[in-house]
VOSE-240549 format. One line per 10 residues: number of its first residue (from 0); their letters; for each residue y, x, z of N, C-alpha, C. Coordinates in steps of 0.1 Angstrom, whole numbers, padded with zeros to 4 digits. Each point is the difference from the previous one (the first is absolute). Layout:
NUM = A = Y:X:Z:Y:X:Z:Y:X:Z ~ ...
% end
This chain:
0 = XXXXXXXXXX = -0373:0930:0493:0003:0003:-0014:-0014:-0001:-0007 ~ 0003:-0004:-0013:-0011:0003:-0006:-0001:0001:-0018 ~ -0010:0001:-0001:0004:0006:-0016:-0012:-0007:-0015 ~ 0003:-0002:-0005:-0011:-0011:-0008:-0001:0016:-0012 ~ -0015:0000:-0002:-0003:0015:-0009:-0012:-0005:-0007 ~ -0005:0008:-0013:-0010:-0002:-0006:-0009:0008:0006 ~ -0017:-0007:-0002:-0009:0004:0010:-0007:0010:-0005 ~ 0004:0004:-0012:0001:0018:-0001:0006:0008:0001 ~ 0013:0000:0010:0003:0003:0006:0002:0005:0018 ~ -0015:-0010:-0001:0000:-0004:0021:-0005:0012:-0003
10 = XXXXXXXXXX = -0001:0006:0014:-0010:0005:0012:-0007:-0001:0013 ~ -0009:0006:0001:-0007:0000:0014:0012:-0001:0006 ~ -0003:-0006:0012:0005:0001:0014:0017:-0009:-0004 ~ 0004:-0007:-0011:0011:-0007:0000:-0007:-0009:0004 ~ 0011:-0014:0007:-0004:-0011:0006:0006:-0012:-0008 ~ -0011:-0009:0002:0006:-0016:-0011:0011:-0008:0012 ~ 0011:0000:-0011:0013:-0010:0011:-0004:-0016:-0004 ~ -0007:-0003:-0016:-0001:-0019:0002:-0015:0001:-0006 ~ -0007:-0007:0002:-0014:0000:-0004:-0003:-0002:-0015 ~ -0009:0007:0000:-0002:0004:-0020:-0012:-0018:-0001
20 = XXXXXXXXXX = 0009:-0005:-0011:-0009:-0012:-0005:-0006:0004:-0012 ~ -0007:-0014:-0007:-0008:-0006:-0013:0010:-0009:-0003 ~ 0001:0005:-0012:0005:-0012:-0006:-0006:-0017:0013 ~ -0010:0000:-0004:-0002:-0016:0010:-0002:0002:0017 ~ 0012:0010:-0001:0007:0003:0014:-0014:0003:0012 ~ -0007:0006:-0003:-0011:0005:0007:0000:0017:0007 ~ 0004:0000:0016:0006:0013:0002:-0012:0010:-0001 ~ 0008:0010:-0009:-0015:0012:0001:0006:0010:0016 ~ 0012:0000:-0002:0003:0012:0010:0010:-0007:0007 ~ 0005:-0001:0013:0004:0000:0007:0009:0000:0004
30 = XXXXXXXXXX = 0018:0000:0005:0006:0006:0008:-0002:0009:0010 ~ 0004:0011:0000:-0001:0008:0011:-0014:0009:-0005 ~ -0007:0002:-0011:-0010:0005:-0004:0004:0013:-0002 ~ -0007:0014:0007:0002:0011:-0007:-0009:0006:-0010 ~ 0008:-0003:-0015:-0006:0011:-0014:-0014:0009:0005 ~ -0006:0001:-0006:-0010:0012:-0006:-0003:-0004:-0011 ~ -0006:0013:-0010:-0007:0003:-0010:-0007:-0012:-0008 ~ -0008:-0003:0010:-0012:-0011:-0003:0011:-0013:-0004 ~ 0003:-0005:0009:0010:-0014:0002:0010:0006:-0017 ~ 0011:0007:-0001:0001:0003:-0010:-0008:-0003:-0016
40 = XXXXXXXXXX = -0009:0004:0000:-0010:0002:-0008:-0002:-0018:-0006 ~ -0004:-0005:0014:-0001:-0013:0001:0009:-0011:-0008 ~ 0013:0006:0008:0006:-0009:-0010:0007:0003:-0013 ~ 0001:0015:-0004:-0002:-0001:-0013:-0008:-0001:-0010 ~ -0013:-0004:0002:-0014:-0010:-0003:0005:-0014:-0001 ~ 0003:-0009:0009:0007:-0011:0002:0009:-0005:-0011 ~ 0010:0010:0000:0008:-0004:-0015:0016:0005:0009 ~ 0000:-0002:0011:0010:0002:0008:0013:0009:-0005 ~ 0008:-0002:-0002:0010:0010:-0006:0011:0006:0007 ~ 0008:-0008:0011:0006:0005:0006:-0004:-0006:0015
50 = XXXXXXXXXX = 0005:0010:0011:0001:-0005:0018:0013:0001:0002 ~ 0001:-0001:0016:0010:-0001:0008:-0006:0008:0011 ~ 0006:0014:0002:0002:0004:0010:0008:0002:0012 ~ -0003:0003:0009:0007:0004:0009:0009:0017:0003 ~ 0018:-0006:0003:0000:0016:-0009:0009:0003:-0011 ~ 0003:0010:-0004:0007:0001:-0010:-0008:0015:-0007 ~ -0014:-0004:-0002:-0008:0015:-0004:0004:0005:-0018 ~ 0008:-0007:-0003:0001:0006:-0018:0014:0002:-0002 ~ 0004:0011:-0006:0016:0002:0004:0005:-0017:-0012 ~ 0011:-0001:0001:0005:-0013:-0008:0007:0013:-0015
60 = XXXXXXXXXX = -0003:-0010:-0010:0001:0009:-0009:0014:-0005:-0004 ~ 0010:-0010:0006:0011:-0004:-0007:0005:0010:0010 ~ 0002:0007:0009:0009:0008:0006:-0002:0013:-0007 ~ -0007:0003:-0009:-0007:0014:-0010:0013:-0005:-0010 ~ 0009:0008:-0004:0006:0001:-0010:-0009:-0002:-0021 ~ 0011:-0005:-0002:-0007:-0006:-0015:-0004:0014:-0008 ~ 0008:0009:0000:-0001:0015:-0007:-0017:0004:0008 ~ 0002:-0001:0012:-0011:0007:0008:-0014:-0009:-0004 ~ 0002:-0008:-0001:-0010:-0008:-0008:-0004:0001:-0014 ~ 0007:0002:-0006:-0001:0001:-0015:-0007:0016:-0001
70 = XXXXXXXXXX = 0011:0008:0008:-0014:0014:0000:-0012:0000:0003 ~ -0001:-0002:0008:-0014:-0004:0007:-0007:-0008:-0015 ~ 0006:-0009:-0007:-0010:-0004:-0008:-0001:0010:-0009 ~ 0008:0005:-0006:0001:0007:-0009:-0010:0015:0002 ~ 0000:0006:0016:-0008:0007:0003:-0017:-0004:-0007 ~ -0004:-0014:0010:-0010:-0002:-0007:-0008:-0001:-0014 ~ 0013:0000:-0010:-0004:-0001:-0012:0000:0014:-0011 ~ 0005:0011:0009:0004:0012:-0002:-0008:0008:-0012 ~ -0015:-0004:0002:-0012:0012:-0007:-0004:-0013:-0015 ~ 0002:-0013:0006:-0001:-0007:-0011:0009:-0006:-0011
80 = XXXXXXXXXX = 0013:0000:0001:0013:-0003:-0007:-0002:0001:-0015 ~ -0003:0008:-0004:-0002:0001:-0011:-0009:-0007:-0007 ~ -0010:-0010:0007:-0006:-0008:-0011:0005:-0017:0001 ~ 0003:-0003:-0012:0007:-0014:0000:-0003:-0008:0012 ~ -0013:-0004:-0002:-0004:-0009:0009:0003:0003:0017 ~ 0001:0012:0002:0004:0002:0019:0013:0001:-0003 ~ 0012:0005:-0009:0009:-0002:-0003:0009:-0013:0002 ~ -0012:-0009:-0002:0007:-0016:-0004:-0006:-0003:0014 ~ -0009:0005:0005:-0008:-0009:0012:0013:0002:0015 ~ 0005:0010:0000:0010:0008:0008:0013:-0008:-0007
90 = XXXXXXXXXX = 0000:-0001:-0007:0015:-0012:-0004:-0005:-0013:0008 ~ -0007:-0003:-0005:-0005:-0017:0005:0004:0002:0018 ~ -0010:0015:0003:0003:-0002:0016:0016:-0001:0007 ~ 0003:0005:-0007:0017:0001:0000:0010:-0013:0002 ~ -0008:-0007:-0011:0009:-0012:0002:-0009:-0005:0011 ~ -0012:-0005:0002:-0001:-0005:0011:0007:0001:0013 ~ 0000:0015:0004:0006:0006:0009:0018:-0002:0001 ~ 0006:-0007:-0013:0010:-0004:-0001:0004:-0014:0004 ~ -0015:-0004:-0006:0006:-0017:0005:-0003:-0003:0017 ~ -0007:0009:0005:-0002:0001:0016:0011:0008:0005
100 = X = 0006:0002:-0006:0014:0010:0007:0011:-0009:0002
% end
């Protein structure tokens, strides 16, 4: 099994399931490479945006109910709501999270 995640999301000690490329297909990392800090770091310097791990390390957010989700955003916007602009920024995230639903 495995799980394709943004690479701020990795951590230490997760392992790469297909090898992280360049665009002009140049491998930085490996199959079978285990994560650290540094290596991290590395490739989000690179430009790198998402991996493939080995694993299922980030829960799947389509098995999280839509309500449970929506609080959770709404949590985050809790202390700021009241000014238009995080108001509207917390709508925007909404529909995103809508059209990924």
């Amino acid at each position: 099994m495995e799980q394709r995640i943004l690479v701020t999301q990795a951590a230490a000690g997760m392992v790469i399931a297909r090898p992280v490329q360049l665009p002009d297909r140049m491998v930085l990392v490996g199959e079978g490479a285990v994560l650290t800090d540094v290596m991290i770091g590395q490739l989000m310097t690179r430009g790198i945006k998402r991996i493939v791990v080995q694993g299922q390390p980030i829960a799947n957010l389509s098995k999280t109910g839509w309500e449970t989700r929506v609080r959770k955003l709404d949590e985050r916007f809790v202390r700021v709501r009241h000014l238009p602009f995080m108001a509207a920024l917390r709508d925007v995230a909404a529909r995103v999270m809508a059209k990924r639903n």
